[in-house]
PQR file with spaces between the fields and no chain letter, atoms N, CA, C, O and H, PARSE charges and radii, in Angstrom:
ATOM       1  N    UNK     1      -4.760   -4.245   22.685 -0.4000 1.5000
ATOM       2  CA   UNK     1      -4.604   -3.039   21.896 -0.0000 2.0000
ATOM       3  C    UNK     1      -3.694   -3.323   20.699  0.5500 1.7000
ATOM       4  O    UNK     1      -2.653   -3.971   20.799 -0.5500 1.4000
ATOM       5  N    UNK     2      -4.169   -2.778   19.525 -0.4000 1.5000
ATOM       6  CA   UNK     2      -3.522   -3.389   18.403 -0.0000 2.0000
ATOM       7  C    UNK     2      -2.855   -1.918   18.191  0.5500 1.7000
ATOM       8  O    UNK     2      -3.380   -0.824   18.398 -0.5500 1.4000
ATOM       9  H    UNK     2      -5.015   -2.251   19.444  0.4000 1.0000
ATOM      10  N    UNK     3      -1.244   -2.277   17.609 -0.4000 1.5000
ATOM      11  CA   UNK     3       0.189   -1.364   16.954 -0.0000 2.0000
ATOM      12  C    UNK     3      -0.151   -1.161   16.418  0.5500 1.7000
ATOM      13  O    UNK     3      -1.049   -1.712   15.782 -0.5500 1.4000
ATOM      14  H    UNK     3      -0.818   -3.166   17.441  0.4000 1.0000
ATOM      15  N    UNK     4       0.732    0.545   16.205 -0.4000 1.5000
ATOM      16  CA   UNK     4       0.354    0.704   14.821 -0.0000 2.0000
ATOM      17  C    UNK     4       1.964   -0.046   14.070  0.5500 1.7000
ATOM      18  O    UNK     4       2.165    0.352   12.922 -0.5500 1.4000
ATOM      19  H    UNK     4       1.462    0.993   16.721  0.4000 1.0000
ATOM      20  N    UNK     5       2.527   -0.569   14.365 -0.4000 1.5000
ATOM      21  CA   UNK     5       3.519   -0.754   13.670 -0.0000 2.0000
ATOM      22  C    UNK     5       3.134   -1.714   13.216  0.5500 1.7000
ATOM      23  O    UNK     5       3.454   -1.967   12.055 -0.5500 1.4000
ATOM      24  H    UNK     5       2.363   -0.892   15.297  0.4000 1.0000
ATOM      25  N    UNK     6       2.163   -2.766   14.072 -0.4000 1.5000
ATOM      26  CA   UNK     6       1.352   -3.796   13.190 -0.0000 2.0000
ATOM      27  C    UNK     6       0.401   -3.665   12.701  0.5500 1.7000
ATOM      28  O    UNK     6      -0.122   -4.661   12.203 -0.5500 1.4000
ATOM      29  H    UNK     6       1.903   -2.560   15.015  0.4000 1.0000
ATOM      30  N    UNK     7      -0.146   -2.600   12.631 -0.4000 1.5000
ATOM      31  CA   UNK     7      -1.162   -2.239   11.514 -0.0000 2.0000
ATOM      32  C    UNK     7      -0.414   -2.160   10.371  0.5500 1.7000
ATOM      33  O    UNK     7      -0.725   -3.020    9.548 -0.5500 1.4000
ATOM      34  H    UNK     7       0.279   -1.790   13.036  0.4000 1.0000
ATOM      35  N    UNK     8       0.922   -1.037    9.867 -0.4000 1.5000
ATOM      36  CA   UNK     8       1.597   -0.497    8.863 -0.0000 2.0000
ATOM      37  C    UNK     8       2.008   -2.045    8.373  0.5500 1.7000
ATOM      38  O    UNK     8       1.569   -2.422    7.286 -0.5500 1.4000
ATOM      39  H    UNK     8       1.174   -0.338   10.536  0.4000 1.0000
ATOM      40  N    UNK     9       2.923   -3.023    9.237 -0.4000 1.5000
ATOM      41  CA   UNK     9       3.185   -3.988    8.569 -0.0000 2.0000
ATOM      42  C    UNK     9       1.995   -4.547    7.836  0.5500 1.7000
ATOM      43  O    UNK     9       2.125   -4.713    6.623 -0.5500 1.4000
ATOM      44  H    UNK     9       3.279   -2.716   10.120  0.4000 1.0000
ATOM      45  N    UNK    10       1.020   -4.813    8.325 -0.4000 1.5000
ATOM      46  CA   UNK    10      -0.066   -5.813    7.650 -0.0000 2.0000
ATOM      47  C    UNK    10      -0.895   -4.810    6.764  0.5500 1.7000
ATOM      48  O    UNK    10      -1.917   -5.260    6.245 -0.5500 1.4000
ATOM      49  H    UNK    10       0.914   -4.678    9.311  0.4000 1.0000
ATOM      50  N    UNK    11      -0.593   -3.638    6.563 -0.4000 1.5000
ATOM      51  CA   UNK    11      -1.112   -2.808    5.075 -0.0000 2.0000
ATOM      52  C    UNK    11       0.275   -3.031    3.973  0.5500 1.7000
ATOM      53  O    UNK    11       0.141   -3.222    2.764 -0.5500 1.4000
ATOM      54  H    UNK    11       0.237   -3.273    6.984  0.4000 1.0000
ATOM      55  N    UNK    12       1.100   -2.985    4.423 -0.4000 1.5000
ATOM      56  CA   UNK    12       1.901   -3.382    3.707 -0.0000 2.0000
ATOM      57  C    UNK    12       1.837   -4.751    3.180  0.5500 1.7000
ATOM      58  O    UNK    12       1.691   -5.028    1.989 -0.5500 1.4000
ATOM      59  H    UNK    12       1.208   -2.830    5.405  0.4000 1.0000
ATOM      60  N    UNK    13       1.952   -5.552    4.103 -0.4000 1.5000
ATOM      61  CA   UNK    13       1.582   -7.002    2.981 -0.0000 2.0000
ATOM      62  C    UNK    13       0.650   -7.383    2.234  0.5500 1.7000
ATOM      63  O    UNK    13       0.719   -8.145    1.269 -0.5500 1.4000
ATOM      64  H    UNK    13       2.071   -5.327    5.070  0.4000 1.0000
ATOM      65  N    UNK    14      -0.469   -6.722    2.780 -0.4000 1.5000
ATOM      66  CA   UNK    14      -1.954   -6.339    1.764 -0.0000 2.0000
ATOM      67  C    UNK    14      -1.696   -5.954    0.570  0.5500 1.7000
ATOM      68  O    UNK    14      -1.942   -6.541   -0.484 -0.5500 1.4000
ATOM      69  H    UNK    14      -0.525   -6.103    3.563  0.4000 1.0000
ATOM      70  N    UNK    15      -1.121   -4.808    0.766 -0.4000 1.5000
ATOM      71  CA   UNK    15      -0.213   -4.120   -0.511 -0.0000 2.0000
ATOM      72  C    UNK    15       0.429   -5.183   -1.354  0.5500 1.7000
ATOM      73  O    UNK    15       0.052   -5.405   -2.505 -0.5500 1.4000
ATOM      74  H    UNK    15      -0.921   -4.331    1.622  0.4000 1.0000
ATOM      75  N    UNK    16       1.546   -5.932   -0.683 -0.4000 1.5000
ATOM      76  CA   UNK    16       2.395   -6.453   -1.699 -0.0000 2.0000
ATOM      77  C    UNK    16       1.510   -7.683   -2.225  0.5500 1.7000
ATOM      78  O    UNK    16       1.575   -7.752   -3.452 -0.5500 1.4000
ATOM      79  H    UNK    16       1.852   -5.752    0.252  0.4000 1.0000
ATOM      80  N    UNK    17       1.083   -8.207   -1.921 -0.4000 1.5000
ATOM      81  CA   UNK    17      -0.096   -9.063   -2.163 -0.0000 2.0000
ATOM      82  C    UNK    17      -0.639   -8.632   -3.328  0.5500 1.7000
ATOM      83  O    UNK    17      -0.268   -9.001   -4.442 -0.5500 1.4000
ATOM      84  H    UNK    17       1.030   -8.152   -0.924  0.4000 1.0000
ATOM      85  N    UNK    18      -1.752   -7.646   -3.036 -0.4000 1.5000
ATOM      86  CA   UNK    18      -2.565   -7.071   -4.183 -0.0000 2.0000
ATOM      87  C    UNK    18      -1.475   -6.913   -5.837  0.5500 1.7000
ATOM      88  O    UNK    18      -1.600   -7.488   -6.918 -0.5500 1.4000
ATOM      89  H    UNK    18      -2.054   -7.347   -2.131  0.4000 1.0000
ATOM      90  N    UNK    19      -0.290   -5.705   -5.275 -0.4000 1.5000
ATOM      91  CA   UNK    19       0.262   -5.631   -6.488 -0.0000 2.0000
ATOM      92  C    UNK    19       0.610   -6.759   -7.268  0.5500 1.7000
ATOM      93  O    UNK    19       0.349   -6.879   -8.465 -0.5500 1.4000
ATOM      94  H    UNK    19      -0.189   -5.238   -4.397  0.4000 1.0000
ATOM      95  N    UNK    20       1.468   -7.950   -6.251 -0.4000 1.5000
ATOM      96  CA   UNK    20       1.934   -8.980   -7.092 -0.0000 2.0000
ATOM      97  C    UNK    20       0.976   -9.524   -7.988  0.5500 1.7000
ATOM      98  O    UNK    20       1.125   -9.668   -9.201 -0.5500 1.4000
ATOM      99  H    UNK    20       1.680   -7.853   -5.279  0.4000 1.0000
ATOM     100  N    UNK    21      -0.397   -9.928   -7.045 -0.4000 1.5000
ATOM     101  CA   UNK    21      -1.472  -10.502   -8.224 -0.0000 2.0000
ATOM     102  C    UNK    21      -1.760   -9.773   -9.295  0.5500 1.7000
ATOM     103  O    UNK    21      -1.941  -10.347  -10.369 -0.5500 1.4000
ATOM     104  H    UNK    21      -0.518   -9.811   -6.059  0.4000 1.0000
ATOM     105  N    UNK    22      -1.825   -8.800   -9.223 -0.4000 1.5000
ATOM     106  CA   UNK    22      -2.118   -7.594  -10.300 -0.0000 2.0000
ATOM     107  C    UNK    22      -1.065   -7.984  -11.462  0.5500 1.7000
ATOM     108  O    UNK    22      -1.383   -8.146  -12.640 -0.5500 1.4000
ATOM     109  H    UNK    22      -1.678   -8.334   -8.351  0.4000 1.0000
ATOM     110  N    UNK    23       0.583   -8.142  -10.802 -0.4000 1.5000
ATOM     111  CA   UNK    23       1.586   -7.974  -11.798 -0.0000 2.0000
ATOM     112  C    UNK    23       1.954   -7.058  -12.428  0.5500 1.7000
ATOM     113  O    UNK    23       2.383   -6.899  -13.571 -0.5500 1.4000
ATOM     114  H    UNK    23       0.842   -8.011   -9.845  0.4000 1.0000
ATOM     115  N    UNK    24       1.554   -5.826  -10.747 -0.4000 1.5000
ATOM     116  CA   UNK    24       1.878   -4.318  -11.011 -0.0000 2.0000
ATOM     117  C    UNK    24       3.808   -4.683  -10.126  0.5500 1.7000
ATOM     118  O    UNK    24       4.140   -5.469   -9.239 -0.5500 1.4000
ATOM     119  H    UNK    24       1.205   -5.955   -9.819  0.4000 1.0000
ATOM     120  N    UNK    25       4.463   -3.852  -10.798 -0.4000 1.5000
ATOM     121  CA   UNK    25       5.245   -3.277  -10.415 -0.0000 2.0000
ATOM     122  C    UNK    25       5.774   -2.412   -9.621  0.5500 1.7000
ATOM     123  O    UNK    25       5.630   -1.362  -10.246 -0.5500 1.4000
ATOM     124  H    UNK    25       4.192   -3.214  -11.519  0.4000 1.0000
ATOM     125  N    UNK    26       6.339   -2.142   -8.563 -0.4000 1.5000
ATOM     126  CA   UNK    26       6.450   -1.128   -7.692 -0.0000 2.0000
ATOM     127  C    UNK    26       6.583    0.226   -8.348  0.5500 1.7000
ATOM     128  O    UNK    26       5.870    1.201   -8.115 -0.5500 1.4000
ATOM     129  H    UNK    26       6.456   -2.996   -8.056  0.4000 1.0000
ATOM     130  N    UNK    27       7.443    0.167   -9.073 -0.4000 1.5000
ATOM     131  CA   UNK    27       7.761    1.594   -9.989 -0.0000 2.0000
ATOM     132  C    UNK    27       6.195    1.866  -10.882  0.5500 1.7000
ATOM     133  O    UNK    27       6.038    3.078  -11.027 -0.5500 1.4000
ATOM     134  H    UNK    27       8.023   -0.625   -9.262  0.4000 1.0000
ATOM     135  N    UNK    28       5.289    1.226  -11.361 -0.4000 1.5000
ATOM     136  CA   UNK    28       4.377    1.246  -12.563 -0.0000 2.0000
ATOM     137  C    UNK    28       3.426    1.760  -11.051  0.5500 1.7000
ATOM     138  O    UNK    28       2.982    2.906  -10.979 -0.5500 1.4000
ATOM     139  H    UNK    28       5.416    0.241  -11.243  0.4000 1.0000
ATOM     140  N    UNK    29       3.235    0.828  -10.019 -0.4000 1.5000
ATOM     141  CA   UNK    29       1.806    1.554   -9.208 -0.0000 2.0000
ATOM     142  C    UNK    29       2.535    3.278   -8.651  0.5500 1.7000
ATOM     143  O    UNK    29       1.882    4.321   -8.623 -0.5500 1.4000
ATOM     144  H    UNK    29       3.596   -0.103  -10.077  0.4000 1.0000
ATOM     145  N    UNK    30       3.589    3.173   -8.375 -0.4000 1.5000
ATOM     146  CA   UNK    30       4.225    4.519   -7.455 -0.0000 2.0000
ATOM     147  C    UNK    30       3.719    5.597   -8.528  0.5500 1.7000
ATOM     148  O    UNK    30       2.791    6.289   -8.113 -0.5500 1.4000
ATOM     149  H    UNK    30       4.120    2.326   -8.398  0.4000 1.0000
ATOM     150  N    UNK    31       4.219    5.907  -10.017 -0.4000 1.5000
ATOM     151  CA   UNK    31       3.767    6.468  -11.165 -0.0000 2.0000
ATOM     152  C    UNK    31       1.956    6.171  -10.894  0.5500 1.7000
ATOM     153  O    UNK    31       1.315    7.131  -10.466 -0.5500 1.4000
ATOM     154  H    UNK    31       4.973    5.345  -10.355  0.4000 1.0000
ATOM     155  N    UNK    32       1.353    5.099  -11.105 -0.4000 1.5000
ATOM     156  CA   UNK    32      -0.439    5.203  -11.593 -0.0000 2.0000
ATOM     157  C    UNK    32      -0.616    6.181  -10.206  0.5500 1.7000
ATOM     158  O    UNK    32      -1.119    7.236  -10.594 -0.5500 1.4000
ATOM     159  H    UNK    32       1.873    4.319  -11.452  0.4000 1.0000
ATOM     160  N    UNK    33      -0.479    6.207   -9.316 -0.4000 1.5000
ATOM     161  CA   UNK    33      -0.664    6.695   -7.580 -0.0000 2.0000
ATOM     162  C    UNK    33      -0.167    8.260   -7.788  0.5500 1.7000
ATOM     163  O    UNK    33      -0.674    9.289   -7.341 -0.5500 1.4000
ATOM     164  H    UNK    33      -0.070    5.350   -9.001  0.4000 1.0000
ATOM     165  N    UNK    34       0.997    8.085   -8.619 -0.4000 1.5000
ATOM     166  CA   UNK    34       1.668    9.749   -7.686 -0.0000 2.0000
ATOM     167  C    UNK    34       2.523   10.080   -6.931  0.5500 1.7000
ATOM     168  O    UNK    34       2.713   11.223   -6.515 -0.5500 1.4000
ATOM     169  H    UNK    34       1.409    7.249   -8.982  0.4000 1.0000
ATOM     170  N    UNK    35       3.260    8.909   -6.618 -0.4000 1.5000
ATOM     171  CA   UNK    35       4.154    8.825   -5.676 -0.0000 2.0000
ATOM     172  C    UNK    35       5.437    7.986   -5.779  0.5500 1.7000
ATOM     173  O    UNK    35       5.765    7.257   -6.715 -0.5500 1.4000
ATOM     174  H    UNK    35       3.106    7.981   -6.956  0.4000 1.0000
ATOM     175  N    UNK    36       6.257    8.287   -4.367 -0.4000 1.5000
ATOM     176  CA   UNK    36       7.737    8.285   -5.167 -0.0000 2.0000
ATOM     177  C    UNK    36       7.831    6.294   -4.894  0.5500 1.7000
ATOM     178  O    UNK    36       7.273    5.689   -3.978 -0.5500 1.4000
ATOM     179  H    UNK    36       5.991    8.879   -3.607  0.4000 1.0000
ATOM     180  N    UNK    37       8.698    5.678   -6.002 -0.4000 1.5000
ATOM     181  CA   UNK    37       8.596    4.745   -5.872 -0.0000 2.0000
ATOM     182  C    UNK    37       8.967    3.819   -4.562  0.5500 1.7000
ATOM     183  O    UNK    37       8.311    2.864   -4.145 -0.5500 1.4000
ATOM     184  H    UNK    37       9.151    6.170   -6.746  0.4000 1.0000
ATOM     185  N    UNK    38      10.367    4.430   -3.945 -0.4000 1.5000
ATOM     186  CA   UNK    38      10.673    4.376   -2.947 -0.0000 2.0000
ATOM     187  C    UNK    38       9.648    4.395   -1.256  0.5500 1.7000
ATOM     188  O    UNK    38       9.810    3.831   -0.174 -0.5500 1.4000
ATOM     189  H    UNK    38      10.899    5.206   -4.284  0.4000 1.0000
ATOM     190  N    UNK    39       8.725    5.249   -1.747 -0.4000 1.5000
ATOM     191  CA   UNK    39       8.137    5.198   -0.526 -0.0000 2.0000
ATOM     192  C    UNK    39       7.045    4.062   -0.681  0.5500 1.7000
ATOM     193  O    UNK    39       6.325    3.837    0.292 -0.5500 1.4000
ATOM     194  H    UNK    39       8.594    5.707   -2.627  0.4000 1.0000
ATOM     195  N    UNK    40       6.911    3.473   -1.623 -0.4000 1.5000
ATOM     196  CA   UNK    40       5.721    2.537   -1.932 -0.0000 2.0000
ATOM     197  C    UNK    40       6.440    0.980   -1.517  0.5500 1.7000
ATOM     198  O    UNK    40       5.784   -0.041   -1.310 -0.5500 1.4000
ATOM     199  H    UNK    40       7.496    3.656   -2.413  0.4000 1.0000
ATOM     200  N    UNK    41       7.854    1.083   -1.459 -0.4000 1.5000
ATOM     201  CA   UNK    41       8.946    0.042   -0.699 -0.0000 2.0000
ATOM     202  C    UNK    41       8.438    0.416    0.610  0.5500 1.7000
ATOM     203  O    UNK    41       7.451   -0.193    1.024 -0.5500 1.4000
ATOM     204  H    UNK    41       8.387    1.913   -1.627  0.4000 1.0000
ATOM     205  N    UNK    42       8.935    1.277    1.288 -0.4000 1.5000
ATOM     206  CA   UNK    42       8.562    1.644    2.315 -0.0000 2.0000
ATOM     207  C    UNK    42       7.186    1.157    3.006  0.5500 1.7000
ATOM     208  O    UNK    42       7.275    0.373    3.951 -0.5500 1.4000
ATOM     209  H    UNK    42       9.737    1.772    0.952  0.4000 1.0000
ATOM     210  N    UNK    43       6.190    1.498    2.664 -0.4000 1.5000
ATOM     211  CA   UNK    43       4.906    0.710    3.104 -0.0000 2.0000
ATOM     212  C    UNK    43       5.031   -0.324    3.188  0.5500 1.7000
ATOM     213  O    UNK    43       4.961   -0.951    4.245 -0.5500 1.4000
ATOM     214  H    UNK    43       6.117    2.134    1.896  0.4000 1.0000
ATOM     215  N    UNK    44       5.332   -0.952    1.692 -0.4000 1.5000
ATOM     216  CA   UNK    44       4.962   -2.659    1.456 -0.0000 2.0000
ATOM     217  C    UNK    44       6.189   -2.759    2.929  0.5500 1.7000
ATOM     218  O    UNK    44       5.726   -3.604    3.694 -0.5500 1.4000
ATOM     219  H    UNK    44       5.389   -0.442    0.834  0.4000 1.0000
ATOM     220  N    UNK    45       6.931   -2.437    3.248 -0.4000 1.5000
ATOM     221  CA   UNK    45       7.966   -3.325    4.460 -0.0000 2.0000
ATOM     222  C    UNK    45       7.616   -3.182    6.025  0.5500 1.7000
ATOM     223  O    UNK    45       7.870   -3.867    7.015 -0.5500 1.4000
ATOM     224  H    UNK    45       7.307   -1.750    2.626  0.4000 1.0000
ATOM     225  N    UNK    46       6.656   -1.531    5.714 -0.4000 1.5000
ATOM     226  CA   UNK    46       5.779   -1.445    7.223 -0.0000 2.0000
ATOM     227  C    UNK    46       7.096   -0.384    7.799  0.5500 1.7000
ATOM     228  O    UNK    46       7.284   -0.059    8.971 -0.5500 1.4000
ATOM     229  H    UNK    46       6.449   -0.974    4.910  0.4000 1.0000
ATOM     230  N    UNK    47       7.702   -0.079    6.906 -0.4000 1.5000
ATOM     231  CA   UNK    47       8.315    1.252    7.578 -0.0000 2.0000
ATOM     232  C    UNK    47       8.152    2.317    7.754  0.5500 1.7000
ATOM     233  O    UNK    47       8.609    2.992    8.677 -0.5500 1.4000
ATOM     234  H    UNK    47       7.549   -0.342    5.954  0.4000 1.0000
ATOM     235  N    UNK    48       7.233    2.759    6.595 -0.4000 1.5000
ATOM     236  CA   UNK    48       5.974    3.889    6.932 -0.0000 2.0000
ATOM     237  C    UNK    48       4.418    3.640    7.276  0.5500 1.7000
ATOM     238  O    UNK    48       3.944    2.504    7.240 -0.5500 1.4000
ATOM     239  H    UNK    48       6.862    2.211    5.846  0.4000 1.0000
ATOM     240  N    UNK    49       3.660    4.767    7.609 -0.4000 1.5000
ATOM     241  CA   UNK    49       2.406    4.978    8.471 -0.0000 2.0000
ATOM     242  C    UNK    49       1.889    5.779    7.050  0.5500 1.7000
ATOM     243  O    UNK    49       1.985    7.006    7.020 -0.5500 1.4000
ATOM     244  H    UNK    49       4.045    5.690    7.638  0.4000 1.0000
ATOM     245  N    UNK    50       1.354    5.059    5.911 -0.4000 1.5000
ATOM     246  CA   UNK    50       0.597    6.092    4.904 -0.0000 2.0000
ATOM     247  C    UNK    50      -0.662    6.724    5.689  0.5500 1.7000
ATOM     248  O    UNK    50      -0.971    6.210    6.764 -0.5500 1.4000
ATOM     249  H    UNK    50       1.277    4.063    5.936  0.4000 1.0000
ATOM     250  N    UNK    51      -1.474    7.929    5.145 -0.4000 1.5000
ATOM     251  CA   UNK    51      -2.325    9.008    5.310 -0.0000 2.0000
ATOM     252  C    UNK    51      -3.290    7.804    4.685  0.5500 1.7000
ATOM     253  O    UNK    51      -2.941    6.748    4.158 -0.5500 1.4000
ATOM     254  H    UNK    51      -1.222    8.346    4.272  0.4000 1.0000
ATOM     255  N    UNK    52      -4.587    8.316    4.920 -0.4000 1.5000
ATOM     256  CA   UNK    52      -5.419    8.024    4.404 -0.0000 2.0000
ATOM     257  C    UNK    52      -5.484    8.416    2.795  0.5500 1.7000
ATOM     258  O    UNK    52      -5.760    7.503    2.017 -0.5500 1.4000
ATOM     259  H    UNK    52      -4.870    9.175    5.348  0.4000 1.0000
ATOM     260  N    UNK    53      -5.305    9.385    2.414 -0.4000 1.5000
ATOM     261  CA   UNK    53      -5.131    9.769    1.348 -0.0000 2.0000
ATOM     262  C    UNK    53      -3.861    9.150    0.896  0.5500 1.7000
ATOM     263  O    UNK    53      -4.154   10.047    0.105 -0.5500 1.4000
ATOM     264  H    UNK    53      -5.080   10.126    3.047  0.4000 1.0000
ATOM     265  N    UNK    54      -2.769    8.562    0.575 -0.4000 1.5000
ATOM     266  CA   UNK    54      -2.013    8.111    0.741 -0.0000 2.0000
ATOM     267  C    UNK    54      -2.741    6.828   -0.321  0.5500 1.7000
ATOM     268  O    UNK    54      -2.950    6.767   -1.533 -0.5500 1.4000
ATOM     269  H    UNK    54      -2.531    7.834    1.218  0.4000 1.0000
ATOM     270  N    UNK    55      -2.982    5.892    0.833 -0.4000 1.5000
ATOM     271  CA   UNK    55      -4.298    4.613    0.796 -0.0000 2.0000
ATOM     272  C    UNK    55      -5.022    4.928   -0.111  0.5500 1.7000
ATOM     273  O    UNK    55      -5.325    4.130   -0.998 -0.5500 1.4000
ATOM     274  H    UNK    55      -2.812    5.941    1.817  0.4000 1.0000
ATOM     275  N    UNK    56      -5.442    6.156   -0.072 -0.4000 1.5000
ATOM     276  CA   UNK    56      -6.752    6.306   -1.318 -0.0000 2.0000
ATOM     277  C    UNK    56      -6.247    5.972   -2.619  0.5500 1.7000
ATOM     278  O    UNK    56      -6.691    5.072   -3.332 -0.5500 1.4000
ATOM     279  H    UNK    56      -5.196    6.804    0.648  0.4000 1.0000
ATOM     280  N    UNK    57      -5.147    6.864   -2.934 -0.4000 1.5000
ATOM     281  CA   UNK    57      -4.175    7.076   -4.182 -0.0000 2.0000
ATOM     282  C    UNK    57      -3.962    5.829   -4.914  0.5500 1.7000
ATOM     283  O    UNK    57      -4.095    5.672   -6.127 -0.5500 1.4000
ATOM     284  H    UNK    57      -4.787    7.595   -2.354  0.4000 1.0000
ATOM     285  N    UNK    58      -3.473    4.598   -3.682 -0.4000 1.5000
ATOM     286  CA   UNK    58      -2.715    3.401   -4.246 -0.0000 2.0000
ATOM     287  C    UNK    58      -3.670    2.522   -4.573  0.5500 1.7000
ATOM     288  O    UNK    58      -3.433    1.758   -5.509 -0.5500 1.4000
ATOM     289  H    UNK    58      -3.365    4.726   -2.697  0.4000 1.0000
ATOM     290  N    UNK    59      -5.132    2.427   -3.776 -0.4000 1.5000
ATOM     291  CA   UNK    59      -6.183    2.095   -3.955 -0.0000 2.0000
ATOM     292  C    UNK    59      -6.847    1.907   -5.468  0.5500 1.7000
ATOM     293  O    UNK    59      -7.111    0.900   -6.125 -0.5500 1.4000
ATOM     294  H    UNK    59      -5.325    3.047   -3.016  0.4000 1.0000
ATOM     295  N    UNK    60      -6.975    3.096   -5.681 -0.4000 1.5000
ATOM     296  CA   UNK    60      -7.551    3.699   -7.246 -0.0000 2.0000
ATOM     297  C    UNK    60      -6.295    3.380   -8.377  0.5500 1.7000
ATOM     298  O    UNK    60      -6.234    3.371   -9.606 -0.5500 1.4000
ATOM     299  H    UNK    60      -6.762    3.914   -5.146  0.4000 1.0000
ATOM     300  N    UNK    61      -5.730    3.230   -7.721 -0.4000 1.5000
ATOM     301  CA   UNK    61      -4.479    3.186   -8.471 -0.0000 2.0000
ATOM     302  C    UNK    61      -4.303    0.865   -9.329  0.5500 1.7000
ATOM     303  O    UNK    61      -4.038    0.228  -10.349 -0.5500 1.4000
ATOM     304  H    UNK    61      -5.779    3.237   -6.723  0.4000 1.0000
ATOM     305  N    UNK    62      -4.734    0.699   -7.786 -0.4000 1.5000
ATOM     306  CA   UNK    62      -4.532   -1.135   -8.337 -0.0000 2.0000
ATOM     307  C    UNK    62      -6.294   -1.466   -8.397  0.5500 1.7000
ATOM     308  O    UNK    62      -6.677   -2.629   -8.526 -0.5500 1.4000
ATOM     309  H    UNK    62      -4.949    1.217   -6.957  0.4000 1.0000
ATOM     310  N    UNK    63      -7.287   -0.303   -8.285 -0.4000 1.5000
ATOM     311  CA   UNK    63      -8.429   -0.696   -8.890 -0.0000 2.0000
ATOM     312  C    UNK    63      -9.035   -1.790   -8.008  0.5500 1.7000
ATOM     313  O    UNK    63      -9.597   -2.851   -8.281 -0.5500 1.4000
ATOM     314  H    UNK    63      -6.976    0.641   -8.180  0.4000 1.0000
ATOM     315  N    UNK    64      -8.636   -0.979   -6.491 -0.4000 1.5000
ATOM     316  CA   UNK    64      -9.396   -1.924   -5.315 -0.0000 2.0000
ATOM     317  C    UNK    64     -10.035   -0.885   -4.112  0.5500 1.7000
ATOM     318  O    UNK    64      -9.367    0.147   -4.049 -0.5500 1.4000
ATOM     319  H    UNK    64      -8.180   -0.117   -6.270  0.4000 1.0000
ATOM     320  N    UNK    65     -10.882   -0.912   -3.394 -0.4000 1.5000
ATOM     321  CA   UNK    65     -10.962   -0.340   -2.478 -0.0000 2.0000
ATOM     322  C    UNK    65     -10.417   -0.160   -1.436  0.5500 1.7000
ATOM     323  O    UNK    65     -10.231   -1.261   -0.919 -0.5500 1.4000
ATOM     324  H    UNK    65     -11.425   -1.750   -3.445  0.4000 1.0000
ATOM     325  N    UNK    66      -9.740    1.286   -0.311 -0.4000 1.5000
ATOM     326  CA   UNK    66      -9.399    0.823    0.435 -0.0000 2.0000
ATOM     327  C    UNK    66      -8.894    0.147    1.612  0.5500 1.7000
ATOM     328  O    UNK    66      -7.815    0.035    2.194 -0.5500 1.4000
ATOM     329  H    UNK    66      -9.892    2.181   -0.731  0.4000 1.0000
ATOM     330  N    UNK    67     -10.761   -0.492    1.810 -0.4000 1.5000
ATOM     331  CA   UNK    67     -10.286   -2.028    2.715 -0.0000 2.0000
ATOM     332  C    UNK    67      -9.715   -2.921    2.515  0.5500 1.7000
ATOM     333  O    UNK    67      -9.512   -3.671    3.469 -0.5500 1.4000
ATOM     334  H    UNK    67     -11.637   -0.402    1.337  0.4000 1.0000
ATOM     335  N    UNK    68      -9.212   -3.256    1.271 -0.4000 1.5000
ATOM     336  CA   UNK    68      -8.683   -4.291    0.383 -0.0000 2.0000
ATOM     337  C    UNK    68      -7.209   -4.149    1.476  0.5500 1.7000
ATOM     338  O    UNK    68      -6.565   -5.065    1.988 -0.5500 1.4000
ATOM     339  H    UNK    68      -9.377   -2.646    0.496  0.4000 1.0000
ATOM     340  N    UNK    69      -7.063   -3.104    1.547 -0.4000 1.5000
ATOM     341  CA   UNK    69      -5.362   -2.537    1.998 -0.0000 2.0000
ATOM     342  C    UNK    69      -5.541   -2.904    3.400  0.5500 1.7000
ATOM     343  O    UNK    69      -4.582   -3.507    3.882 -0.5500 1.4000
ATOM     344  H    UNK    69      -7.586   -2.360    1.131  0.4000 1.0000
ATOM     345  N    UNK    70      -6.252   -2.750    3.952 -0.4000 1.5000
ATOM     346  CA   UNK    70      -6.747   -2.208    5.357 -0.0000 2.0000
ATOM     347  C    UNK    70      -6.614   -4.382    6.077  0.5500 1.7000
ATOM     348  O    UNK    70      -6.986   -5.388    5.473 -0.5500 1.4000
ATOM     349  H    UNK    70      -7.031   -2.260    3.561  0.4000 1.0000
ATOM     350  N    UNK    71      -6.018   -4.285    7.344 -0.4000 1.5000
ATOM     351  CA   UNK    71      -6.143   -5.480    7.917 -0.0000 2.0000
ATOM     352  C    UNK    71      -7.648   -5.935    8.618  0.5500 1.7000
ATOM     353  O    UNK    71      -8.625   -5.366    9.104 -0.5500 1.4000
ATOM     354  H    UNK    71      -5.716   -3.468    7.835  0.4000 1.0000
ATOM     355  N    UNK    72      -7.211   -7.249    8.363 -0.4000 1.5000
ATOM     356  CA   UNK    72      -9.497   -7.829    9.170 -0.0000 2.0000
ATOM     357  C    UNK    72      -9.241   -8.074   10.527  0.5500 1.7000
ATOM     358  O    UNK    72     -10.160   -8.398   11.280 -0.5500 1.4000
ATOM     359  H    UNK    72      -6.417   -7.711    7.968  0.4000 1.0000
């Protein structure tokens, strides 16, 4: 049975992944998304459980789908 705390971690590194290649900024995606920059720390470290909608936001936001976010 797979965590969710290891799910959140490994969307989070998905996350930090994606942005770095991008050479988005935490503060520049939190603004394109909608959201506070702080909580976009939060994910990338797996300390929060984003919504699906959440995912959607940051998704559209770094111009990926998102399974991109989502662990295989």
């Amino acid at each position: 049975m797979i965590k969710v705390a290891s799910v959140s971690k490994k969307i989070g590194q998905n996350l930090r992944k994606i942005r770095e290649k991008k050479e988005i900024t935490q503060e520049q995606l939190a603004l394109d998304a909608g959201l506070n920059r702080a909580y976009i720390g939060y994910i990338e470290r797996g300390e929060r459980n984003p919504t699906t909608k959440t995912l959607y936001k940051i998704a559209k936001a770094l111009k990926v789908s998102v399974s991109d976010l989502m662990p295989s």
